[in-house]
C-alpha positions as CSV (number, residue, x, y, z in Angstrom):
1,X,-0.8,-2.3,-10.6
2,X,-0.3,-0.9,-6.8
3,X,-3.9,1.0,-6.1
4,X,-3.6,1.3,-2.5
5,X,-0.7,1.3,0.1
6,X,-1.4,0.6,3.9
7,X,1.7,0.8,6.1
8,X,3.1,3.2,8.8
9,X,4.4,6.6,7.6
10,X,7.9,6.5,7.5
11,X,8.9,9.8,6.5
12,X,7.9,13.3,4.4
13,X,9.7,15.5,2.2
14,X,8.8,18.3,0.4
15,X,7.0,16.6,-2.4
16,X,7.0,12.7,-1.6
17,X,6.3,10.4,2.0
18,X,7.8,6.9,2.0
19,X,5.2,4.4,3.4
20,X,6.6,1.4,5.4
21,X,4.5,-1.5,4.5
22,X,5.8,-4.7,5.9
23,X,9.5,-3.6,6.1
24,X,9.6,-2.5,2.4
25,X,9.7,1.5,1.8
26,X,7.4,2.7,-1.0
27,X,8.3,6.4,-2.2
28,X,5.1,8.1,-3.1
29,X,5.2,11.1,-4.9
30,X,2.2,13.5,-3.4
31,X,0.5,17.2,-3.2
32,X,1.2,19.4,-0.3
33,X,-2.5,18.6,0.3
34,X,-2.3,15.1,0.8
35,X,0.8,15.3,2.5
36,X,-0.4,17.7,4.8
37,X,-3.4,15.0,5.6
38,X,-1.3,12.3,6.6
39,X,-0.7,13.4,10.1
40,X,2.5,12.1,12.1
41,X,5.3,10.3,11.2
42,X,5.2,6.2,12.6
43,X,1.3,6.5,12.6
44,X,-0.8,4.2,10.2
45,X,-1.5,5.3,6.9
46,X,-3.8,4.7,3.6
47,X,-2.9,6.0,0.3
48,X,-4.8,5.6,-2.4
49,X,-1.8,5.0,-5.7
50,X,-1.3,5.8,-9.4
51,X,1.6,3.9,-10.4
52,X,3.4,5.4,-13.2
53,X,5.2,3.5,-15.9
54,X,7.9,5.0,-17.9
55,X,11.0,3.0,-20.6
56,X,13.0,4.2,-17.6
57,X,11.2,4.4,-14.1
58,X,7.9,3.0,-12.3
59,X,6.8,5.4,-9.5
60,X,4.4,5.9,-7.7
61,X,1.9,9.1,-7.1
62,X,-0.1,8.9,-3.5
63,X,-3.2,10.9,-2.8
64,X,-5.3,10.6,0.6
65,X,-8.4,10.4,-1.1
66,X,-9.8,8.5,-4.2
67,X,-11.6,11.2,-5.2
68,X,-8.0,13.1,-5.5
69,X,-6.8,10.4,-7.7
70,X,-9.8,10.6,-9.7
71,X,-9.1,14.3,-10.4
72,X,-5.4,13.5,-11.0
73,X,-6.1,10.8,-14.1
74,X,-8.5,13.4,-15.6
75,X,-5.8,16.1,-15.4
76,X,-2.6,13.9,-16.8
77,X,-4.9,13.4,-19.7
78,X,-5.6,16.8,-20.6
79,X,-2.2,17.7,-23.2
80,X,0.1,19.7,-21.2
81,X,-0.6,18.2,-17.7
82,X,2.0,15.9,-16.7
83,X,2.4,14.6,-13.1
84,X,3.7,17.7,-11.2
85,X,1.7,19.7,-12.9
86,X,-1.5,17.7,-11.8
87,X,0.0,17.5,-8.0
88,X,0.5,21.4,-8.3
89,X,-3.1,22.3,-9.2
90,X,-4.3,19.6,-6.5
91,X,-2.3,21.2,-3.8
92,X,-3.5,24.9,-4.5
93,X,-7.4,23.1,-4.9
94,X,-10.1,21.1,-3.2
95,X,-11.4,18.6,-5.9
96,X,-15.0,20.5,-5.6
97,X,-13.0,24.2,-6.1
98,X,-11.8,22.0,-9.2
99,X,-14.8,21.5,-10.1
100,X,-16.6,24.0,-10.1
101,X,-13.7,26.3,-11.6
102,X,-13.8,24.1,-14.8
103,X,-17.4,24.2,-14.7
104,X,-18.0,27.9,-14.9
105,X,-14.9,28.2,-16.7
106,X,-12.9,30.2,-14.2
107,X,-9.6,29.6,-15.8
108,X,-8.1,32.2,-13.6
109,X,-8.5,30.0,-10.1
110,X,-7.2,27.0,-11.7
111,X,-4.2,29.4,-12.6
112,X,-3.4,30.1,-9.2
113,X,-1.6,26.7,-9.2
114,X,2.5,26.8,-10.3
115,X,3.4,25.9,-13.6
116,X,-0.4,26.8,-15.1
117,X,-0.6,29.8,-17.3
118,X,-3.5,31.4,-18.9
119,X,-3.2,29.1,-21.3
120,X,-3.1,25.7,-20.2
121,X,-6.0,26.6,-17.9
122,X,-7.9,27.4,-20.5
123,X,-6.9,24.4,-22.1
124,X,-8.2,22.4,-18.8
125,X,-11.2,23.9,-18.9
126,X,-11.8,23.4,-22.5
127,X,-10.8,19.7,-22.4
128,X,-12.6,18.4,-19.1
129,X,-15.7,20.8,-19.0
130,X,-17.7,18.0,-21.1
131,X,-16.4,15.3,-19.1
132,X,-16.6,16.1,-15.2
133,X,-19.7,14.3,-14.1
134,X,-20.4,16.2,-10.6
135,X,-18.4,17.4,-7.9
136,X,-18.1,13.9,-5.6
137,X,-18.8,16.2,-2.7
138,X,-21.9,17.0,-4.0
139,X,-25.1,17.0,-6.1
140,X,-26.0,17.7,-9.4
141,X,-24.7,21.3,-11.2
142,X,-27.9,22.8,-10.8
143,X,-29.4,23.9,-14.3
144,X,-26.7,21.9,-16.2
145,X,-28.1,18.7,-14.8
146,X,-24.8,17.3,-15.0
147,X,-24.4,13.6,-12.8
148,X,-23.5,13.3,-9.6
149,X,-20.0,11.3,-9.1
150,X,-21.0,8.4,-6.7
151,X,-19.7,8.6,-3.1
152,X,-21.0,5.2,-1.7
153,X,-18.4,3.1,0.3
154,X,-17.0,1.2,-3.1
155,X,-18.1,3.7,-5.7
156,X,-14.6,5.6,-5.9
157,X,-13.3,2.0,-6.9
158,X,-15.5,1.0,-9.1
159,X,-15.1,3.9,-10.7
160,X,-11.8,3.3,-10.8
161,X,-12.2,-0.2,-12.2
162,X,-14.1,0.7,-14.9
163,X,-12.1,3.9,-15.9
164,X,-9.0,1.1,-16.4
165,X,-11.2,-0.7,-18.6
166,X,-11.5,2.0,-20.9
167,X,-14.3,3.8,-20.4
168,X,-14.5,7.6,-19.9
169,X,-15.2,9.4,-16.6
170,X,-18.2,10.4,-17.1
171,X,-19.6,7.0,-18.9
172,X,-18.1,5.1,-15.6
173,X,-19.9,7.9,-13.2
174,X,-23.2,7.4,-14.8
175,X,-23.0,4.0,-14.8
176,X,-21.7,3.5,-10.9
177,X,-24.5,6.1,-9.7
178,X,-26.9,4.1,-11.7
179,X,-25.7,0.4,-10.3
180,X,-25.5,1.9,-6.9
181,X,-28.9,3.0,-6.9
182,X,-30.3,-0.1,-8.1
183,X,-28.4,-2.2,-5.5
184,X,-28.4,-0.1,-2.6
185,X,-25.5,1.3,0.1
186,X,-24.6,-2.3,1.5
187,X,-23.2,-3.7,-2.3
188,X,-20.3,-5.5,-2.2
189,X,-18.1,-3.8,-4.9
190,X,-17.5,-6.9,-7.1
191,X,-21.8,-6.8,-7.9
192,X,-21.1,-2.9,-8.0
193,X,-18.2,-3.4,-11.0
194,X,-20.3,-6.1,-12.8
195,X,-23.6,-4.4,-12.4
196,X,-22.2,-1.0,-13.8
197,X,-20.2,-2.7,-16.6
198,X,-23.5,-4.2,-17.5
199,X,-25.1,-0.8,-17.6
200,X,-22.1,1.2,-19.1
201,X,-22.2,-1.3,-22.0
202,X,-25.7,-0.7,-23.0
């Protein structure tokens, strides 16, 4: 599985970028949001992946920020929400606009994106309201004492890693925010993963 891409940017189109890493051009489908944070073509780049596999394709999806990614696995699991659909809402949001739209079930701002109608934002709402943790740029909800989503230096990957292991969102952000705290900032993320798998399993 391709998580991460470091390379030179080699050109964008309206939807995509193709990342140059060693001489080998990957095609990264993307939001106009993390295309737009890529900065210049030839420049280095980091791109965090989802890699798509299909009876008839493998692609890849490219987002400048884990946290993006995050939101895009939560959205392609909602019924409805395939891959442009996902890209479209994260190019017309910020993750914590996401957020906090779903959380006070403002169906109408997750709307805004193309290709989302009244009803399949309701249908987001519906289906991910239970299982956001917290916005990653911030705190708790407030009164709804929902859980923060880590933001330490390996907690977006942890999260990750424990999210491919099958457990849900907000079961991997509890358990990431709870290992981080135990362990402190300067974890390496291999006693992050095993620490929070320990915890998540309890």
């Amino acid at each position: 599985m391709i998580a991460k891409l470091k390379g030179l940017l080699d050109s964008t189109g309206i939807d995509h970028a193709i990342i140059d890493v060693g001489g080998v051009g990957y095609l990264v489908g993307a939001s106009s949001r993390t295309l737009a944070a890529l900065g210049p073509v030839g420049e280095a780049v980091t791109i965090h992946t989802e890699m798509l596999v299909s009876d008839d394709a493998i692609r890849l999806v490219g987002f400048a920020r884990a946290e993006e990614r995050d939101w895009y696995r939560l959205l392609t699991h909602v019924q409805g929400v395939g891959s442009r659909v996902a890209l479209a809402i994260l190019s017309a949001l910020e993750p914590h606009d996401l957020h906090r739209a779903i959380a006070t079930g403002d169906k109408a701002m997750i709307a805004r994106a193309n290709g989302v109608g009244p009803k399949l934002a309701q249908r987001i709402v519906n289906e991910l309201k239970e299982k956001i943790g917290a916005v990653a740029t911030g705190g708790p909800l407030g009164a709804g004492g929902a859980t923060a989503m880590p933001v330490g230096n390996h907690s977006s990957d942890a999260l990750s890693a424990l999210q491919n292991l099958g457990f849900k969102p907000h079961e991997a952000s509890v358990a990431v925010a709870a290992a981080e705290e135990d362990l402190g900032e300067g974890a390496s993320l291999d006693a992050l993963v095993r620490l929070a798998l320990r915890k998540a399993a309890k």
